[in-house]
C-alpha positions in Angstrom: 133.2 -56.2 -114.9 132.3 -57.3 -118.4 132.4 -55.0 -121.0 129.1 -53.6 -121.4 128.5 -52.8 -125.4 125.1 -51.8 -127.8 125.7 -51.6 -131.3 125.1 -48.1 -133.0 121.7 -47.7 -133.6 121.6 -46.0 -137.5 119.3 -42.9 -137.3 118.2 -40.0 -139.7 120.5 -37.9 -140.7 118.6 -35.3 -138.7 118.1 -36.9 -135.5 121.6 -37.6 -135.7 122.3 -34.0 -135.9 119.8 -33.1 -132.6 121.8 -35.4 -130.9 125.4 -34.3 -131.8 123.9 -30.5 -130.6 123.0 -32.2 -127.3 126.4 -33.1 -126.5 128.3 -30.8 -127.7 125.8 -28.4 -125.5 126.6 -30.5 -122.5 130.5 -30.8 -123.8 130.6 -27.2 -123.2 128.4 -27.0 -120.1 131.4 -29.6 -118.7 128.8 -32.5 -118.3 130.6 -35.1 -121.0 133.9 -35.3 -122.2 135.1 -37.6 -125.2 135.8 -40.8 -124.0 137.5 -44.2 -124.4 135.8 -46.6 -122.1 135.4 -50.1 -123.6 131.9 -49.7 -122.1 129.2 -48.3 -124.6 125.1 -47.4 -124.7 123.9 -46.6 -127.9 121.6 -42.8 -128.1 118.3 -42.3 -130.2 115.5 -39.7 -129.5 111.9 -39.5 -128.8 109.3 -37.5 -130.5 108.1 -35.2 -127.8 104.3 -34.5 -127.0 105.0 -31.0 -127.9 107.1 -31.3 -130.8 110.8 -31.7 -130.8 112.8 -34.4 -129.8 114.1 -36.0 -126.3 117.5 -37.7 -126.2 117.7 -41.0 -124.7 120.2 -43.5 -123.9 119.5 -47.1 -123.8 121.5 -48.0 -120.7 120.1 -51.6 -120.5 123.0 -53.5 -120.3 124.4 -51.2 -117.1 121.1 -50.9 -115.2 120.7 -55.0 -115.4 124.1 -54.9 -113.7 123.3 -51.6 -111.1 122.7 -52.6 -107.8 119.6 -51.0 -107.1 119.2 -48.1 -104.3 116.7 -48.1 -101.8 115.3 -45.1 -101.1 111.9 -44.2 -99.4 109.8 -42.3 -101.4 107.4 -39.5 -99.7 104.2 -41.3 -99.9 101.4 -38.9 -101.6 98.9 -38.3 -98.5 102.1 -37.5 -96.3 102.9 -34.4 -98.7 99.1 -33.4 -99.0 98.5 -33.8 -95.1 101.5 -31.4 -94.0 99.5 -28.8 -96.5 96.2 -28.5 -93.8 95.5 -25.2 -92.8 97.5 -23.6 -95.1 96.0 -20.9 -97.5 98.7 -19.7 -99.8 100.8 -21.8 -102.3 103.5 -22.0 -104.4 105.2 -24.9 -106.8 108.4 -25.0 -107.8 109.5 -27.4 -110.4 113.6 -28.4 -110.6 115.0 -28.7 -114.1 118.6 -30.1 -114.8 118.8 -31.3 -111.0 120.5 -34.6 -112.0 123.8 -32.7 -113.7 124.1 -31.3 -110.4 125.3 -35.0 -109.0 129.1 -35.8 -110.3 130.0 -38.8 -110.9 132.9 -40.8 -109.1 135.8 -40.5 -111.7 136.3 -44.5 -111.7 132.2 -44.7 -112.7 132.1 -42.5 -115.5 133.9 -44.7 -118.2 130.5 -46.8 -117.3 128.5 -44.2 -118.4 130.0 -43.7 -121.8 127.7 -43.4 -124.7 128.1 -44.1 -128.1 125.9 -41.8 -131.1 125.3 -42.5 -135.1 128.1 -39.7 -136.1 130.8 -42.1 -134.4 131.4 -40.3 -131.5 132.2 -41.3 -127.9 131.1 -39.7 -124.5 131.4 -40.2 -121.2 129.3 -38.6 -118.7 130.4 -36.4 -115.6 127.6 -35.7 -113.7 124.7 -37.8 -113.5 122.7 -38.8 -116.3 118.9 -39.1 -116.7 118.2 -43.1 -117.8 120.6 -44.6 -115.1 118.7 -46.6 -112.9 119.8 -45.0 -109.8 119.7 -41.8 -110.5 116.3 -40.7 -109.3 116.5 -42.1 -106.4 119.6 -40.3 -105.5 118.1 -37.3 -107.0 115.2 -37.3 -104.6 117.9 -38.1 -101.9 119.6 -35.1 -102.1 116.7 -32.8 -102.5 115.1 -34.2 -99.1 118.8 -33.6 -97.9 119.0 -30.6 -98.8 115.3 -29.4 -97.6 115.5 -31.6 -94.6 115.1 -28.5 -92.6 112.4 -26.4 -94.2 110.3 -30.6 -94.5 107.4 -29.0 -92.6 106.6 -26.1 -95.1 108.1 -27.2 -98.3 107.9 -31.2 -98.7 109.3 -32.5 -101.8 108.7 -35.0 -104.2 111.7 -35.8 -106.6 111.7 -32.7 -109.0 109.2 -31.2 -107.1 108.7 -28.7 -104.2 105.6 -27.2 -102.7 105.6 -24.0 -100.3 102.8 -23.6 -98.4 101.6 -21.1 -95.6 99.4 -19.6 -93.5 99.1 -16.6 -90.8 100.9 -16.8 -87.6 103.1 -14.8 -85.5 101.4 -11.5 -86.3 102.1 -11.9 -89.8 100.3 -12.5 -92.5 99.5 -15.4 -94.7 101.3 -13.6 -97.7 104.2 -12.4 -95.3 105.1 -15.8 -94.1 105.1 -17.3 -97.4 107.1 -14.9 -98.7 109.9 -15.5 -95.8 109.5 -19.2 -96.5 109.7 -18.8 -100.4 112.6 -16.7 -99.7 114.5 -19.7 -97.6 113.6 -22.4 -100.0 115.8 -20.6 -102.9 118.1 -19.7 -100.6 118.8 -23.5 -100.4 118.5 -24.1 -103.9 121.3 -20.8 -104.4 123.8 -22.6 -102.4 123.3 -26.3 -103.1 123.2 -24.7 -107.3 119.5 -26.1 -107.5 117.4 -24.2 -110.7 113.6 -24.2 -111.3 111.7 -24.1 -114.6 110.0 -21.1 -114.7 107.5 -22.0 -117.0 106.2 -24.7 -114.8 106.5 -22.9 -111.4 103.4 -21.3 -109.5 103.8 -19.0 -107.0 101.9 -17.3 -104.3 98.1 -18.9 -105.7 95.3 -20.3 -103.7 95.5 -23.3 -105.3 98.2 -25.6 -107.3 99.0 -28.6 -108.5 100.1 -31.6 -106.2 101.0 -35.5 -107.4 98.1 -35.5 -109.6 95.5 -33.5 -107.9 94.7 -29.7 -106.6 95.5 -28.7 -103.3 93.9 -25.1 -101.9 92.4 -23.8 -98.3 89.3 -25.9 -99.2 91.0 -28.9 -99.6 91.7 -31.6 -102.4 90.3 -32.0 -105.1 90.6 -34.6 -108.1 92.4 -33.4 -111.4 89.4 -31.9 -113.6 91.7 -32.9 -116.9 91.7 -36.7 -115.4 88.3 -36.6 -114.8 87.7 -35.5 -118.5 89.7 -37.7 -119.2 87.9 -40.6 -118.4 84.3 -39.6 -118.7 85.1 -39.4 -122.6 86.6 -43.0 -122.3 84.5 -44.9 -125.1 82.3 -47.9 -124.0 84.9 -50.9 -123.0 84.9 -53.5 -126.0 86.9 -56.3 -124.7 89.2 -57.7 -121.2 91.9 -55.7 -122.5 90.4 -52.3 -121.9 88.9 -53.0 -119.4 91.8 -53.5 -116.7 93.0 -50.3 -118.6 90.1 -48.2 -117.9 89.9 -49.8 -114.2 93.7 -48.2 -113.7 92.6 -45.0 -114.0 89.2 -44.9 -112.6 90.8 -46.8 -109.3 93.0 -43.1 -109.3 89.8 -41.2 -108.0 88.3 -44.4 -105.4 89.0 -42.0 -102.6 87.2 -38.9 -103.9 83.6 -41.6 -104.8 81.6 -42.8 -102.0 80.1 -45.6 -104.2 83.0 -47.0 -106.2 83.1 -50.8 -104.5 79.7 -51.1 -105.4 79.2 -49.6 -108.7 82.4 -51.5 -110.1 81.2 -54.8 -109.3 79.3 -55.9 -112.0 82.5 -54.9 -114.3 84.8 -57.1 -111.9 83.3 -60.6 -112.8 84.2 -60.1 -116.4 87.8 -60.1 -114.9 87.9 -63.3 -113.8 89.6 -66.2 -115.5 87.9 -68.5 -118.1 84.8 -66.0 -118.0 83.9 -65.1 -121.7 83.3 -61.3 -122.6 79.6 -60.6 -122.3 79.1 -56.8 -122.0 75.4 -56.1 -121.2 73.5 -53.1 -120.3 74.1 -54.1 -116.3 77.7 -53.4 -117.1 77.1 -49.9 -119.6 74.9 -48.6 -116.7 77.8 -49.2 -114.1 80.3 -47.9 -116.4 78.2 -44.8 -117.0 77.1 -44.2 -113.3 81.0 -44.7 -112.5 81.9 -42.1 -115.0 79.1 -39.4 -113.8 80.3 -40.2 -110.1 83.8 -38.8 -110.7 82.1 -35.8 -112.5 80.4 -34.9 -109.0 83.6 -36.0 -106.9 83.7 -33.4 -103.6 86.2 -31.2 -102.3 88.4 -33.5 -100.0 89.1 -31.9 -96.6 92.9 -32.3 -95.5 92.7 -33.9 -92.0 94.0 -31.2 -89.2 94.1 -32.0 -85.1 90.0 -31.7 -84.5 88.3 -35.2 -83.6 87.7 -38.0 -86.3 85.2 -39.5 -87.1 84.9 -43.0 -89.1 81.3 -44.3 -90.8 81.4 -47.9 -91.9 78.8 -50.2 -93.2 78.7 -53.5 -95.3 76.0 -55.0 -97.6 76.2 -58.1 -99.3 79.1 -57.8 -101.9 80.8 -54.7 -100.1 82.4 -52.6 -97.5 82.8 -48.9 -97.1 84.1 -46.6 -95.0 84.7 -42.9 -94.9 87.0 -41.1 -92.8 85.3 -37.2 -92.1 85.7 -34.1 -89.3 84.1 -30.8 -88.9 85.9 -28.2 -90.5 86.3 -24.4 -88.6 82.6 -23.6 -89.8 81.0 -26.7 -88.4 80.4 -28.3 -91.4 80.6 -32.2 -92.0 83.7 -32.9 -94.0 84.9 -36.2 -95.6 88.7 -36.7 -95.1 88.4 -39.6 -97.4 86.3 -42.2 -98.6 87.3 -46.0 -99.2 85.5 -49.4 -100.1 86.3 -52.7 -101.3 84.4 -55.8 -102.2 84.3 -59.0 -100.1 86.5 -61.8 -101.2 83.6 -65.0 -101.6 84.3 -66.2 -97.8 83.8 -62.9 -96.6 80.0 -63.3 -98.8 78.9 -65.8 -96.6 79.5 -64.8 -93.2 76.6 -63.6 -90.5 75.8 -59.7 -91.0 77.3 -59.2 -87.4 80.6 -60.3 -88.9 80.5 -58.5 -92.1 79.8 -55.2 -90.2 82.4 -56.0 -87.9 84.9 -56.4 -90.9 84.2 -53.5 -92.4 84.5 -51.6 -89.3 87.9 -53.6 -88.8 88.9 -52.6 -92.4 87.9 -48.8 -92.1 89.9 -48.8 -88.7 93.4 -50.2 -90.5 92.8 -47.5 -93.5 92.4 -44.8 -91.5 95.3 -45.9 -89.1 98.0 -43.4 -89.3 95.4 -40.9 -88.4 93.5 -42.6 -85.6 96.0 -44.0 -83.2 97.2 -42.0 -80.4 95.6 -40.7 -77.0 92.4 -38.8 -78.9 89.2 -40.4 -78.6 87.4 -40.7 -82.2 84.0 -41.7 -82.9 82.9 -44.9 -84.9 78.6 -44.7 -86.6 77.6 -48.0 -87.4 74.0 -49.1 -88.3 74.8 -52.3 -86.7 74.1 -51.5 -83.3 75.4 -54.9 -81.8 78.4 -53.8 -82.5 78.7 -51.6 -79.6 78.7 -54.2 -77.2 81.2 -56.5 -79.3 84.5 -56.1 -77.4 82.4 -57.1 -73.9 81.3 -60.2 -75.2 81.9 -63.3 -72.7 81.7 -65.5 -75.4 83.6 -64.1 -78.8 83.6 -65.7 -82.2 87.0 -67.3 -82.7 87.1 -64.4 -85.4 86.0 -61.6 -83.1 88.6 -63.0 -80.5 91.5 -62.7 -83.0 90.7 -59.1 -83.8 90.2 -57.8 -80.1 94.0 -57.2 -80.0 93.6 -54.7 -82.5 90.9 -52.3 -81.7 92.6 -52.5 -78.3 95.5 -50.1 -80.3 92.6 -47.4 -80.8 90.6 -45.0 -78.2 87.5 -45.1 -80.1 83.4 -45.2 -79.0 80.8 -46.7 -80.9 77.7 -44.8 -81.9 74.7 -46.3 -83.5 73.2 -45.1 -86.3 70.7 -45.9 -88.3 71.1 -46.7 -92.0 68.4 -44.1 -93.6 70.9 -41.3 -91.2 74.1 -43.2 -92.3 74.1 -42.1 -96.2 78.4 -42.4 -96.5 79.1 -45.6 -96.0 76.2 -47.1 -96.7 76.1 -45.4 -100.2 79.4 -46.8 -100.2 78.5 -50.8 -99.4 75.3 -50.4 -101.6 74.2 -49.7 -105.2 71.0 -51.3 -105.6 70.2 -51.7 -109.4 73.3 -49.9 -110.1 71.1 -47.4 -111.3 72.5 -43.8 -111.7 69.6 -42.2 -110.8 69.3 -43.9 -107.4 73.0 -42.4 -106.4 71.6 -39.1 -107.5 69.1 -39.2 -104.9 71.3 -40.9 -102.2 73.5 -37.7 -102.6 70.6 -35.5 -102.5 69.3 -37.2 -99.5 72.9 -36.9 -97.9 72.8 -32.8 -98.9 69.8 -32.6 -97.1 70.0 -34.2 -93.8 70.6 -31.6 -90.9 74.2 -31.4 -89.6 74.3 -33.2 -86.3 77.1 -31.6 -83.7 79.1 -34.1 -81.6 78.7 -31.6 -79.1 75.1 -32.3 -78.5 73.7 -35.9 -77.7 71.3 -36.6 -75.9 71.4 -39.4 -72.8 69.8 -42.1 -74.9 72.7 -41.6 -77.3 75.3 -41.9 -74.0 74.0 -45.0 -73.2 73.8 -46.7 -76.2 77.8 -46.1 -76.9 80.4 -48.8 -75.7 84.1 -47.3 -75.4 87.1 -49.1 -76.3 90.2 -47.9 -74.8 93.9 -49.7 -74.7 
């Protein structure tokens, strides 16, 4: 291998300092040792958010050469979904868990790092800034919590505990057995939390970017803060900015598709930036929707239940089930606008799409042998699969909705407020969504127990 070398990067005499502290700590702590590799990355620090400094190495030169490691990463929604029923929490945030990895002894002289003062190190265990290195980190935490997955999932540096009663015990007595497990693991595998950021035994914490409790999920109030002070977008560079963290909460708004389309043209190539009220009054009305975002319900074994509709520009579809007290819940909701051939097919098709599209987002919870329930305001839809003569479009689809057990129910669009408010934003007036969630507040609760024989025979089932 080449010899992989960065010049010294001069520094302040008191950063130098920081960083001739920081390893001479880890010197001690048997971490580093003094080295005489030909291979060197130069060390500078970071001004912290909170004051102080962070020490960095630029290992540019050795990640460009790292063969990268492929390791799965626990996708969000799999962590939140394990979390259902639970009622007691705890986090517990690792610190230091990459100098728990050593190195191979022929790899360290790769690792070597040069600082201002003239010294050279080499590392023993496993630094932060190699390119591998959290994805071996969050290899060997699923490793070693492989066994206690279904109570206490992890996500690289952290771990969440979670519990309810069962067995004759209660909520608070299982979690503490469980709690008591997880560091038992940590003790032998020499795995240490920061206490500061841990939480343990609450109702609610901190998940990935939202907060999980017995309610539910619900969307990070300093993110939502966060973007309802955003200042009015001035040019296409803020814009895709803003749009990256408004697209964080899609799943929590039941209108987002719609009210983001008059913002999207000004994405689009060679289009000059024109920012009139149309666009201020979606930007606002997309800002006040995250303020009212609901409580999300984590999806448990009762039936589901999918709503779809599609207007002119848009499709939306919410996912929902009755909780334990009968109410309506909404698992999740999710929209997206029509590409320009979608625009111009027959409403039959664009219903038909967005049922389609609702059916391949809400996959991983709809397949299997239980019978879920699809509301459409379409209500040619429910005789679609028994169709003698199928579109060519409708006859390349049939394969898949052959995968699910699901009936058809038709609904009415003034009864099917989700995903209709979801398709459609006439005016993109905020006021108008107020009164589409008010309407939705106040329509009775209707029990899939109870329907009457006109309802029976309007459904179509689709089976494999």
């Amino acid at each position: 291998m080449p010899h992989l070398c960065n010049p010294v990067t001069p520094l302040p005499r008191d950063q130098v300092q920081v960083i001739d502290d920081f390893l001479e700590g880890h010197r001690k702590a048997g971490h580093v040792r003094e080295s005489t590799s030909p291979h060197s990355s130069p060390t500078f620090c970071v001004k912290k958010a909170t004051g102080g400094w962070r020490i960095v190495h630029a290992f540019n030169k050795l990640n460009d050469a790292t063969v990268p490691a492929h390791t799965p990463i626990p996708r969000k929604e799999m962590v939140l979904d394990t979390m259902s029923g639970s009622v007691i929490f705890s986090a517990i945030d690792l610190t230091d868990g990459f100098y728990q990895i050593i190195m191979i002894e022929s790899d360290s002289a790769l690792t070597a790092v040069s600082t201002p003062s003239g010294m050279l190190w080499e590392w023993l265990v496993m630094s932060q800034g190699l390119k591998n290195a959290p994805a071996t980190f969050n290899r060997m935490v699923s490793h070693v919590l492989r066994p206690l997955r279904a109570f206490a999932p992890s996500y690289s540096d952290d771990i969440f505990v979670h519990s309810r009663a069962e067995d004759g015990l209660s909520a608070v007595d299982v979690h503490l057995r469980r709690r008591r497990q997880v560091f038992e693991k940590m003790r032998e595998n020499k795995l240490y939390a920061n206490l500061k950021k841990c939480v343990f035994c609450a109702p609610e914490i901190p998940v990935l970017g939202c907060y999980v409790s017995k309610d539910g999920v619900r969307a990070d109030p300093e993110k939502i803060s966060s973007n309802r002070s955003w200042p009015t977008l001035k040019n296409q560079t803020e814009l895709p900015q803003w749009l990256g963290l408004a697209n964080y909460f899609h799943k929590y708004t039941k209108d987002y598709a719609g009210l983001i389309q008059p913002m999207s043209s000004l994405l689009k190539k060679n289009v000059a930036w024109d920012w009139r009220p149309e666009h201020q009054d979606a930007f606002e009305a997309v800002k006040k929707s995250f303020a009212s975002a609901p409580v999300l319900m984590l999806p448990d074994t009762s039936p589901f239940q999918v709503v779809c509709d599609a207007s002119d520009f848009a499709i939306g579809f919410a996912l929902m089930q009755f909780d334990d007290e009968g109410r309506e819940r909404v698992v999740s909701y999710q929209a997206r606008q029509m590409e320009p051939a979608e625009r111009i097919c027959p409403v039959h098709d664009k219903e038909l799409l967005a049922m389609r599209y609702g059916l391949i987002k809400f996959r991983v919870y709809l397949l299997g042998e239980q019978t879920f329930a699809v509301y459409t305001d379409h209500a040619t839809l429910r005789t679609a699969m028994k169709s003698p003569h199928p579109s060519q479009r409708m006859a390349r689809w049939r394969s898949f909705f052959a995968e699910c057990n699901f009936v058809v129910h038709y609904k009415p669009g003034k009864n099917n407020i989700h995903a209709d408010a979801l398709s459609r934003c006439p005016g993109y007036d905020p006021r108008r969504l107020k009164c589409t969630a008010t309407a939705a507040q106040r329509e009775p609760r209707r029990s899939t127990h109870r329907r009457t024989s006109a309802t029976e025979a309007a459904e179509t089932r689709y089976a494999c």
